[in-house]
C-alpha positions, 0 to 999 in steps of 0.5 A: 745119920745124925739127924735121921737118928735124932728123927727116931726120938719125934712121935711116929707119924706120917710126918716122921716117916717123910722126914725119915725118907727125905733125910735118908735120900739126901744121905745118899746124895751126900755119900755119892758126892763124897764117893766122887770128890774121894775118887778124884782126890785118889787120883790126884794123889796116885798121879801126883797132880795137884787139885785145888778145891774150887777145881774139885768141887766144880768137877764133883758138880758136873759129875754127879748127874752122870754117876746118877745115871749111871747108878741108876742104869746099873740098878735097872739093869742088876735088878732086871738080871736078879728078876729074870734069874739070880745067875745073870743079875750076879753076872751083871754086879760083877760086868759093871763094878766099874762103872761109876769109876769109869765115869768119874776118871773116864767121863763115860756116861750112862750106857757107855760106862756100863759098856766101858766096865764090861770090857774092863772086866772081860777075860778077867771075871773070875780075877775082878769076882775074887778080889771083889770079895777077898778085900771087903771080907778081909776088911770085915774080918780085921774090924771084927776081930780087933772089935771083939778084942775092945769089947772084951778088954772093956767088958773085962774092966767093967766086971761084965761077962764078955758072954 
């Protein structure tokens, strides 16, 4: 992100837009590797195993083509179901929420994750949707309050009207 906002201050050009696009796709590939190394870590610590970091890093390697494809089959998939008609392409979100976890924990690949997620998710749909959306909208709505209470306090320091 660093970098991708350094690239803003260069003059625009086709260049630019190539080094906007590269910089963003290896931010990407950079997210996905930590997702991978922060889920592993998660279990280590909820199973209470130890995990050496040369071990880590050789299961991030060999799992990251895997949760590649399965990123992109539930992309194909969710956005097959969003063209056809939104109500399935929102059924499909929630069916394979869990597919990049079974890949990583479960070492599913490909369409047997998707397949795995589904099952997970069957018999529970409006269980898995609610707390889908609860978690992240209760984490978006504590960071905006304690932000608006610091942006105030220091607007208030400062002497500038918080409106």
């Amino acid at each position: 992100m660093l970098f991708r906002s350094l690239v803003t201050f260069l003059p625009e050009s086709t260049l630019t837009d190539l080094l906007m696009v590269g910089l963003s796709v290896a931010e990407l590939f950079v997210v996905i590797w930590l997702a991978i190394a922060l889920t592993l870590i998660s279990q280590s610590l909820l199973t209470a195993t130890p995990l050496k970091q040369t071990v880590l890093q050789k299961r991030v390697k060999t799992l990251f083509a895997p949760v590649i494809l399965v990123i992109l089959f539930q992309l194909a998939i969710t956005l097959g179901g969003l063209i056809l008609f939104i109500i399935p392409g929102l059924l499909f979100v929630v069916w394979y929420l869990f597919a990049q976890i079974s890949a990583i924990l479960d070492k599913k690949e490909g369409m047997d994750a998707l397949r795995y997620s589904k099952t997970l998710v069957q018999g529970r749909y409006w269980n898995t949707v609610w707390r889908a959306l609860i978690v992240p909208l209760l984490i978006v709505f504590t960071y905006s309050f304690f932000l608006s209470i610091i942006l105030t306090f220091a607007a208030g320091i400062a002497g500038i009207d918080p409106l």
